[in-house]
N, C-alpha and C positions, 0 to 999 in steps of 0.2 A: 144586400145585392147577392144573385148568387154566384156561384164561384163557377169559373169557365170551364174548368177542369169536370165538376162537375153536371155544366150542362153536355159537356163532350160525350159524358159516360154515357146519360141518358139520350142524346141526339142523335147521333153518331152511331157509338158503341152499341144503345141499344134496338133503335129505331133505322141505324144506315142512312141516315141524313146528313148531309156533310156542313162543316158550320161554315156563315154567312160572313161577306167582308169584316162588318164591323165584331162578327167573333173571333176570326181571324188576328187582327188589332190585338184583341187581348190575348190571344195565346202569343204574339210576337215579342208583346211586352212582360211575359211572363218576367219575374226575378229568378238569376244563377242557383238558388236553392230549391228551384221549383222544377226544376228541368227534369232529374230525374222522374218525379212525377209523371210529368208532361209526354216524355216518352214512352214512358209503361202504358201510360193510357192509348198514346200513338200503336204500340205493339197490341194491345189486345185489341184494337180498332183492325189493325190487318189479319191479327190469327181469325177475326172473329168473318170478316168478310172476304178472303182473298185465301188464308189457310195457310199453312207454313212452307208450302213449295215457295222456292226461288225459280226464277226464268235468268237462264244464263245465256246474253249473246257476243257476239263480235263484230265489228265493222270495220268495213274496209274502203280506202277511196277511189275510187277508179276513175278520179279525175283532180287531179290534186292541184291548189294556187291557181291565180291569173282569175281569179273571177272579180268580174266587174262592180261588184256590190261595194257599200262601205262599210258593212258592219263593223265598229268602233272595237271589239273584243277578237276580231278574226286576222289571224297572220296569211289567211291564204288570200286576201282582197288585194287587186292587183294596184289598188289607188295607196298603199304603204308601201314603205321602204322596210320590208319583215323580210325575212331570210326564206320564208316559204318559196318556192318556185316552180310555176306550172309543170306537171305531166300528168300522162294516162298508165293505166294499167290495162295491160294486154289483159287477153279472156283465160290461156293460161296460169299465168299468175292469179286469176279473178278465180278460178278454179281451185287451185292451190292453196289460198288463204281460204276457201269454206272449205274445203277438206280439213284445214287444220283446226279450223275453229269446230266445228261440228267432232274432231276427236279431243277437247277440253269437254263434251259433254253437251255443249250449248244448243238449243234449237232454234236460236235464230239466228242470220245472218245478214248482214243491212250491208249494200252498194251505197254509198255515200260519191257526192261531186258536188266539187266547189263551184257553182254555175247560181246564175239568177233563175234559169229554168232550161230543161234540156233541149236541144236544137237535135234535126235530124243525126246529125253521127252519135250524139250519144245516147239517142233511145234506139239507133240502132244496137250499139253497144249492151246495152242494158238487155234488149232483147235476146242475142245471142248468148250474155254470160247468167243469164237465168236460165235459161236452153239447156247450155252447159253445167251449169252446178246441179239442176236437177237431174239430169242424166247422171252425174256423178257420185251427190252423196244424197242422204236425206235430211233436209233442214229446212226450216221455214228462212225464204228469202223476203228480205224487206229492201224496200229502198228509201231514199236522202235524196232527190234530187230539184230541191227550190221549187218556184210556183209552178204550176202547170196549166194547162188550157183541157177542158172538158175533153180533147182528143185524146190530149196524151192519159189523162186519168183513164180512159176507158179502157187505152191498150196495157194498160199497164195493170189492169184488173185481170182483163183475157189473160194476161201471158203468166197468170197465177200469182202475181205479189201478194205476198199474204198482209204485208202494214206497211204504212205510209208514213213516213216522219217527217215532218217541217215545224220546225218549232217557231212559237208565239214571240220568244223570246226574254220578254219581261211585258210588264203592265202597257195597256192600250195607254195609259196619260206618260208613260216615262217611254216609248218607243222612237217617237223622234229624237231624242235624245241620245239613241244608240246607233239607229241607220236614218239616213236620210234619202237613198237612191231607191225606196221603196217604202211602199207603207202598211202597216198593220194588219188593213183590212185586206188586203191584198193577200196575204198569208192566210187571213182566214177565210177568205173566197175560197182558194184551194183545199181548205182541209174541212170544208164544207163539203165541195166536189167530191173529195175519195171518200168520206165519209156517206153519202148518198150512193157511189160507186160498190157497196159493200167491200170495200179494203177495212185491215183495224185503223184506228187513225192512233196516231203516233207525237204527240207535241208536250214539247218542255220549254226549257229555258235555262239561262245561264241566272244565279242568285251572287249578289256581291258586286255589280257595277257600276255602283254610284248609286241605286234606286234606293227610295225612303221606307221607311217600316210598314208605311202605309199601303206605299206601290207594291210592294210583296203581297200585303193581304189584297191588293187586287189583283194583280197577278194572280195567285190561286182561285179566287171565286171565278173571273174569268176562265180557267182554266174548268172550274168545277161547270160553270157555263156551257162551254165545247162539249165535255162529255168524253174525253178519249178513252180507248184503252191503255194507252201507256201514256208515262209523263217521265220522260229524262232528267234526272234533277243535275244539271252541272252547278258548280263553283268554278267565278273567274278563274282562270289562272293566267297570269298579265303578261300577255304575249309580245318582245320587243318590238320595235316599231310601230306600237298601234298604238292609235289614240287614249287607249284605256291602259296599254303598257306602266304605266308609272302607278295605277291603282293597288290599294293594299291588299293583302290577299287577305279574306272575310273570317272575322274571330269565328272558333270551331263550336263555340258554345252557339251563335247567332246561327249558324251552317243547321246544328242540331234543332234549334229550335222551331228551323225553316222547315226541313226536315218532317216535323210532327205536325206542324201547322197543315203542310201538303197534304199528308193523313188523312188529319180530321178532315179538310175539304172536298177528300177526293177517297172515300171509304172504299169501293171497290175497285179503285185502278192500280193496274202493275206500275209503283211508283220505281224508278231505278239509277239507280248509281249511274252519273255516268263523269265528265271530264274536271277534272280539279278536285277529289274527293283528296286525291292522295297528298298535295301541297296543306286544304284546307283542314283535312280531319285526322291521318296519319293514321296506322293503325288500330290503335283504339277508337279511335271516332267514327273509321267503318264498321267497327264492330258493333258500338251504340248505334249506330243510323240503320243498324239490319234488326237490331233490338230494339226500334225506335219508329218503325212504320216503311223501310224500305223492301221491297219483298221481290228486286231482279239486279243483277250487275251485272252493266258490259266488263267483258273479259278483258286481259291483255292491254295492247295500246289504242291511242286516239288518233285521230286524224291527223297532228301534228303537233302530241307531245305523249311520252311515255306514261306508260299503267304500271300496274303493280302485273305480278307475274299471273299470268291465270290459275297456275298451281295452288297460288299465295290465296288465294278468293276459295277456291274451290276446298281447301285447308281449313279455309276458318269456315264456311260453312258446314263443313262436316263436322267440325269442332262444337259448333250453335246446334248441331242435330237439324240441318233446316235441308230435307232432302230438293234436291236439283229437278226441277220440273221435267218433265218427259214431253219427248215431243208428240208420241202419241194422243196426249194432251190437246195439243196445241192446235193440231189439224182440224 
């Protein structure tokens, strides 16, 4: 039989073909001695198709807790008893934070809100602090803001969003399982929409909520299915009061291995660091997962739990020699 690793080289690595569910599987089930392997082959898969720049962003929420949703892994769902608690961020502050993020280097900057989809004041919102930040510095503005309706995708093109982020979340067969006040396809109605809209599309997921080795390799090929340009890769981190709250947090070698699997499936996409890296993988395991097929990290903090410091990211990649993407780039 031949060896997975091996078909990777030549699939993937040499052809730019991302590997299929059931190859998936096998890379999932790799053995602890194999990993280094596994991830060298993950790293010359993204030098080879993606290049050694990293894309560095930051996000901010500008509508924080009190959403109606249930998602099972999120403290800001107003259906727990999680310490998150609704508010807004003025267009100031909205201002303030991509000023700061944009001097860490970063060229993107994502408006995030905790909402099932935005209602007239916060796309007025949105509108104005796009307005704003582009008047103010230069950054690629993204936005977070749940499903949408062909209207709002439209205006949210016009008024220059450069990417679109709503994540899949986990596999189409484990998604009931995580929300039930909305469904799958729902999520990917919309990221169909902006994606037709000419926005980049934007979707991830969280890895470690209970989902089976199996659901991961579907997860990814669906993922390799959509087509984004970027894919978020979070690690639970078990938010009190939520249903998923008592879950363990995901062995760092499993993290890695998920990590490389995303790689292989997804050869040209900016795969990125994003919430739980730092519970899950610690400093060394960021380090492998940037030597290992991830090739952007959001900066700083999350929406409602601490990062590492953005100096601390921006450190070791200078340290890896892995120069900081420009946003000249990215326009």
């Amino acid at each position: 039989m031949t060896d997975i690793l091996d078909t990777a080289r030549q699939q993937v690595l040499e052809e730019g073909r991302g590997l299929d569910e059931r190859q998936l599987r096998e890379v999932l089930t790799l053995p602890d001695d194999r990993l280094a392997d596994l991830l060298q082959v993950a790293h010359e898969v993204r030098m080879r198709w993606c290049g050694p720049e990293v894309e560095v962003e930051g996000i901010v929420s500008v509508k924080t807790g009190g959403c109606p949703e249930d998602c099972h892994f999120c403290s800001q769902s107003g259906q727990f008893q999680s310490p998150v608690r609704a508010a807004w961020l003025d267009i100031p502050s909205l201002v303030k934070a991509a000023v700061e993020t944009a001097a860490t280097g970063a060229t993107e900057f994502c408006i995030v809100a905790a909402v099932r989809g935005p209602d007239a004041r916060l796309m007025k919102q949105v509108r104005e602090g796009v307005a704003a930040i582009r008047e103010a510095v230069d950054i690629n503005v993204a936005c977070s803001l749940g499903m949408l309706t062909q209207e709002q995708v439209d205006e949210l093109a016009e008024i220059g969003v450069h990417r679109y982020n709503h994540n899949l979340e986990t596999a189409r067969s484990y998604f009931p399982d995580v929300v039930t006040t909305h469904t799958w396809e729902e999520r990917w109605e919309t990221l169909t929409m902006v994606r037709d809209a000419g926005m980049e599309v934007c979707c991830g997921g969280i890895i470690g909520m209970g989902e089976t080795i199996e659901q991961r390799a579907e997860f990814a090929a669906q993922l390799g299915e959509l087509g984004p340009d970027e894919v978020p890769m979070n690690f639970l981190n078990p938010r009190p009061g939520t249903p998923f709250g008592d879950l363990p947090v995901m062995d760092s070698k499993d993290a890695l291995r998920t990590i490389a699997a995303f790689r292989l499936a997804l050869p040209r996409t900016i795969l990125r660091f994003a919430g739980g890296r730092e519970i899950t993988l610690g400093d060394l395991g960021t380090e492998q997962g940037l030597l290992g097929g991830i090739n952007a990290v959001i900066v700083g903090n999350y929406l409602t739990t601490l990062g590492r410091p953005a100096t601390s990211d921006l450190d070791l990649l200078d340290e890896l020699s892995m120069p900081v993407k420009a946003l000249s780039a990215t326009l």
